[in-house]
C-alpha positions as CSV (number, residue, x, y, z in Angstrom):
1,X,0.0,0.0,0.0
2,X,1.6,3.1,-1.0
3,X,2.0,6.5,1.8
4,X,-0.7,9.3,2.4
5,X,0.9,12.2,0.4
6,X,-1.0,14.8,2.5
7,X,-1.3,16.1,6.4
8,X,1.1,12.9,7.6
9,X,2.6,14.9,10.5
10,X,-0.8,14.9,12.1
11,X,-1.0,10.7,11.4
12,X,1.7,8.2,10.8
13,X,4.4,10.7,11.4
14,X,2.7,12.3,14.1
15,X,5.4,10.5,16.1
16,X,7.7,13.2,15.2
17,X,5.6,16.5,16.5
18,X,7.1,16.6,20.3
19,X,10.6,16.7,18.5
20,X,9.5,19.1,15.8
21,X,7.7,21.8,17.8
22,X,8.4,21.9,21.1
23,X,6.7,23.8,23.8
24,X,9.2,26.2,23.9
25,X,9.0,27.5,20.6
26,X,5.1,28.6,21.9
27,X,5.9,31.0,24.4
28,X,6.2,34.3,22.8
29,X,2.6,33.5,21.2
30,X,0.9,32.0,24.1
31,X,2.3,35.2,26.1
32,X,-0.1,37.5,23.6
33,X,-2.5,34.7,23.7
34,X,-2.9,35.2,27.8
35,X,-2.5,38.6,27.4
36,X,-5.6,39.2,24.6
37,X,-7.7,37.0,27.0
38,X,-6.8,38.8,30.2
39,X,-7.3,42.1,28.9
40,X,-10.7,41.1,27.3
41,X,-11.8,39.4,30.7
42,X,-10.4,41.8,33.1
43,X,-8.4,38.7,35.2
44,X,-4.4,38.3,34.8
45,X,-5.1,34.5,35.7
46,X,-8.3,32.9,36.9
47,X,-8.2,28.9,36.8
48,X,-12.4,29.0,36.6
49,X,-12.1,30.9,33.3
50,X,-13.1,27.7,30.6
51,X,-10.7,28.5,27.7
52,X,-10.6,26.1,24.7
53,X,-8.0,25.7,22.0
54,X,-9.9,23.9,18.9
55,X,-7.3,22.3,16.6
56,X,-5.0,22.2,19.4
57,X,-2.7,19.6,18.3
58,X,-0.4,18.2,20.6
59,X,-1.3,20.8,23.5
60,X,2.3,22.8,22.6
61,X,0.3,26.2,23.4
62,X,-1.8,25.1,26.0
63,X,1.6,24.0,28.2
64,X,1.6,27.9,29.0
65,X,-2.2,28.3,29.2
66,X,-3.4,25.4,31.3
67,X,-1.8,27.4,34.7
68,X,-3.8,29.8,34.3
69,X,-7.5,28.9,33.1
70,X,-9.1,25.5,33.0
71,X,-8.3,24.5,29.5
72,X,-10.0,22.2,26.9
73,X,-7.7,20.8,23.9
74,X,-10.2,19.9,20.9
75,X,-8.5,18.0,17.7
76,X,-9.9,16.4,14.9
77,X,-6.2,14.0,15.3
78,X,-6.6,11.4,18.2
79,X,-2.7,11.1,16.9
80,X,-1.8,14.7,18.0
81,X,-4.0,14.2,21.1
82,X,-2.0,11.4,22.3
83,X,0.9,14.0,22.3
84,X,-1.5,16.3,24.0
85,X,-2.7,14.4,27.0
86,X,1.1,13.1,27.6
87,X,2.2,17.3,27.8
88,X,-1.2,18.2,29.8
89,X,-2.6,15.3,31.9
90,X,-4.9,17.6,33.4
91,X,-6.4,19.2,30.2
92,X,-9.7,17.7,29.0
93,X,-9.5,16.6,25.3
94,X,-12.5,15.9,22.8
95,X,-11.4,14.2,19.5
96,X,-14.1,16.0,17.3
97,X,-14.3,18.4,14.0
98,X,-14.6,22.2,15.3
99,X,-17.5,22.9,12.7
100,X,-19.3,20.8,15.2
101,X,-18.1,19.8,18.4
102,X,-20.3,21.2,21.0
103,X,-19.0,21.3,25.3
104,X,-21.3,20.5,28.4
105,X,-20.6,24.3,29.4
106,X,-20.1,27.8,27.5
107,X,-16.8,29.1,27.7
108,X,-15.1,32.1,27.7
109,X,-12.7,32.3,25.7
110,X,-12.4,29.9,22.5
111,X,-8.9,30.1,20.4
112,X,-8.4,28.7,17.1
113,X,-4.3,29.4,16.0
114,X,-2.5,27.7,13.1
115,X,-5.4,24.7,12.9
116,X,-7.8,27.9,11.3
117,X,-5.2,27.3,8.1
118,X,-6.7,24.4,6.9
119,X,-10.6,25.6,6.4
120,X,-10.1,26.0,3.2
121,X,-13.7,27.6,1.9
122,X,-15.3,30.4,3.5
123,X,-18.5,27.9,4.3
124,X,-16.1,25.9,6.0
125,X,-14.7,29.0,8.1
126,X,-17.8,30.5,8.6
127,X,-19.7,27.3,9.9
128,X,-16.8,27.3,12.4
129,X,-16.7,30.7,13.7
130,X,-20.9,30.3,14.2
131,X,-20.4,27.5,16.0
132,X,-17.6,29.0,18.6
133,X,-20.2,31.8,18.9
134,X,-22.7,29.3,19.5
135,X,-20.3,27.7,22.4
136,X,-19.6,31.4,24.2
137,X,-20.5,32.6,27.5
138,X,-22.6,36.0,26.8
139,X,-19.5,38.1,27.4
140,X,-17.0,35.4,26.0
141,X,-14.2,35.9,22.8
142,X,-12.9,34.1,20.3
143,X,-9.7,34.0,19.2
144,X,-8.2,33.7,15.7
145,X,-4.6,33.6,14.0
146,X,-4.0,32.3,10.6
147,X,-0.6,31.8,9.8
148,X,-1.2,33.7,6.9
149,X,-3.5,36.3,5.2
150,X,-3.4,37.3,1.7
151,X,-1.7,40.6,2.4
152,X,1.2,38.6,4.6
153,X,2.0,35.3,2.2
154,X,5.1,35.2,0.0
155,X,5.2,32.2,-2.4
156,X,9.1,29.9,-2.3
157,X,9.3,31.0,1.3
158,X,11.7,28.4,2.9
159,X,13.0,27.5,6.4
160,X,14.7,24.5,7.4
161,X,15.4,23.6,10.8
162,X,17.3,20.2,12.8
163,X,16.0,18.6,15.6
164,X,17.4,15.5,18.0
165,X,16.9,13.5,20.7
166,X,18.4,10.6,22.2
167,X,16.4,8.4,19.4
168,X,16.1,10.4,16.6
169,X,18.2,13.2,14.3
170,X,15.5,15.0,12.3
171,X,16.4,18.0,9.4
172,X,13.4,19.1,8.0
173,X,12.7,21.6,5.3
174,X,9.0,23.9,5.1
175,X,8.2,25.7,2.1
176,X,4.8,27.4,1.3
177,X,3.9,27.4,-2.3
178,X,0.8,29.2,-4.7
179,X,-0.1,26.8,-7.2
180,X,-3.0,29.0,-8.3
181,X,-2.5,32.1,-8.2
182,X,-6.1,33.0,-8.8
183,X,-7.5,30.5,-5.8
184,X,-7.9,30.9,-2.2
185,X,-5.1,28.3,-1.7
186,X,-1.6,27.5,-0.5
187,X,0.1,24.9,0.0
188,X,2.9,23.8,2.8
189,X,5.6,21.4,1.2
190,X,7.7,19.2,4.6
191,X,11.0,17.2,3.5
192,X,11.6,15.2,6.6
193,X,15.7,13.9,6.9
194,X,15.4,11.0,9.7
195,X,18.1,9.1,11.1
196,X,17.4,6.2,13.6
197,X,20.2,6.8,16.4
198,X,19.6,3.1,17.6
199,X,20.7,1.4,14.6
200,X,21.8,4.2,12.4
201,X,19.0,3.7,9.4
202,X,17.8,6.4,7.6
203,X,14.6,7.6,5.7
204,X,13.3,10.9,3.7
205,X,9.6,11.5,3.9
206,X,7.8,13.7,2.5
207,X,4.1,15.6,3.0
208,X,1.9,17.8,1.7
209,X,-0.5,20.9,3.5
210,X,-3.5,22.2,1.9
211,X,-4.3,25.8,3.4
212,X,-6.5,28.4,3.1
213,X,-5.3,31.8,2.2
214,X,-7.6,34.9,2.7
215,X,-7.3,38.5,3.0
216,X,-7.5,40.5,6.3
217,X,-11.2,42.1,5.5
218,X,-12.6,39.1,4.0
219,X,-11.6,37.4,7.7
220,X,-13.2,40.3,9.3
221,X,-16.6,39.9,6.9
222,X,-16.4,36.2,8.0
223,X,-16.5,37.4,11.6
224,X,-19.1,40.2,11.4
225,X,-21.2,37.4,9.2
226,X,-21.2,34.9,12.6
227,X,-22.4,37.6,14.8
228,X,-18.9,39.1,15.7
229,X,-17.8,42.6,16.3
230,X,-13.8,42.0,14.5
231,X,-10.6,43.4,16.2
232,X,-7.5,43.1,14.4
233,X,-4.2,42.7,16.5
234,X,-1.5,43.4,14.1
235,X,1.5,40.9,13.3
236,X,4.3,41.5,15.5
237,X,8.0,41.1,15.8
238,X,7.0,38.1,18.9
239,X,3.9,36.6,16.8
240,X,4.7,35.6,12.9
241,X,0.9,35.4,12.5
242,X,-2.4,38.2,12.6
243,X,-4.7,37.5,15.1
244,X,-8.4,38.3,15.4
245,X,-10.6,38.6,18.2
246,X,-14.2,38.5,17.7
247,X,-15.9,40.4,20.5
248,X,-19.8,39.6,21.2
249,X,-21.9,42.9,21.0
């Protein structure tokens, strides 16, 4: 049976996330993350506060959240959430699609980071963001930050990056690509270089993202649409992403 081709680091090579992304490399973002929420909510940390991160992965940003509020880690991935409840033993998880997961209790605060990349139609995005608003306490806000909007992309970018631990020597290489310029698409290209320190084999695998790319006031439309009021935090030098909030009126 020949390999998946697309979204393998969240499935058979989800082994590799811990190594990839550690929790360190969260703790700029999650700093602005605690700090949108606290200045929203009026407390600086307040463990009854019920935040959620939907497509929260392997828990990387909750590690600096969970302190402070009682978190919920939702993932469409039962892989990643494997990673997740390793990291967070005391965050709840719910495998389930954020279109349409619902939670015994509102919350306040509702985040959706990187994971917003791949709603790829504005249905799609839209049917999310009404069911956050859906999920809110009254006075509660959702967070969003796309790794990219239309205004921020530039196609060929490249980074590669090496990771090890005491089983495994991984060099990988991300590049985001347009293949149509005249879609709402993009597409992240991984080359992973593993070595196997135990017996010294090696292998190359590659896989393939599928992302949505949108401009900044067709996000805010998207917003106002699910019954949002839109807020724009700038990207920063600490944050390589723009982030949202959508305030209830």
């Amino acid at each position: 049976m020949s390999k998946p081709t697309h979204n393998r680091l969240y499935h058979d090579l989800a082994y590799l996330w811990p190594l990839l992304s550690p929790p360190d490399n969260y703790i700029a973002e999650t700093n602005t993350l605690h700090q949108v929420i606290s200045d929203k909510l009026g407390k600086q940390s307040n463990s009854n506060l019920q935040v959620v991160e939907l497509g929260a992965g392997g828990g990387h940003a909750l590690f600096h959240l969970r302190d402070h509020f009682d978190c919920t880690a939702v993932d469409i991935s039962d892989d990643m959430l494997h990673h997740c409840r390793i990291l967070n033993p005391n965050v709840k998880t719910i495998c389930a699609d954020m279109r349409t997961v619902t939670f015994p209790e509102p919350q306040d605060a509702i985040l959706i980071h990187d994971a917003i990349d791949y709603l790829t139609t504005e249905a799609d995005i839209l049917a999310t963001l009404q069911n956050a608003r859906k999920n809110l306490t009254p006075t509660g806000i959702l967070i969003i930050a796309p790794t990219y909007t239309t205004e921020s992309f530039e196609a060929g970018e490249s980074a590669t990056d090496r990771q090890s631990s005491h089983e495994l020597d991984v060099t990988y290489t991300t590049t985001v690509l347009k293949p149509d310029p005249d879609d709402d698409l993009f597409e992240m290209h991984l080359e992973y270089h593993i070595t196997h320190l135990k017996d010294g084999s090696t292998s190359v695998e590659r896989d393939i993202h599928t992302c949505g790319l949108f401009p900044i006031p067709r996000w805010a439309s998207l917003l106002s649409q699910a019954g949002f009021e839109p807020e724009l935090y700038e990207e920063s030098e600490e944050t390589a992403w723009t982030l949202f909030v959508g305030n209830l009126p």
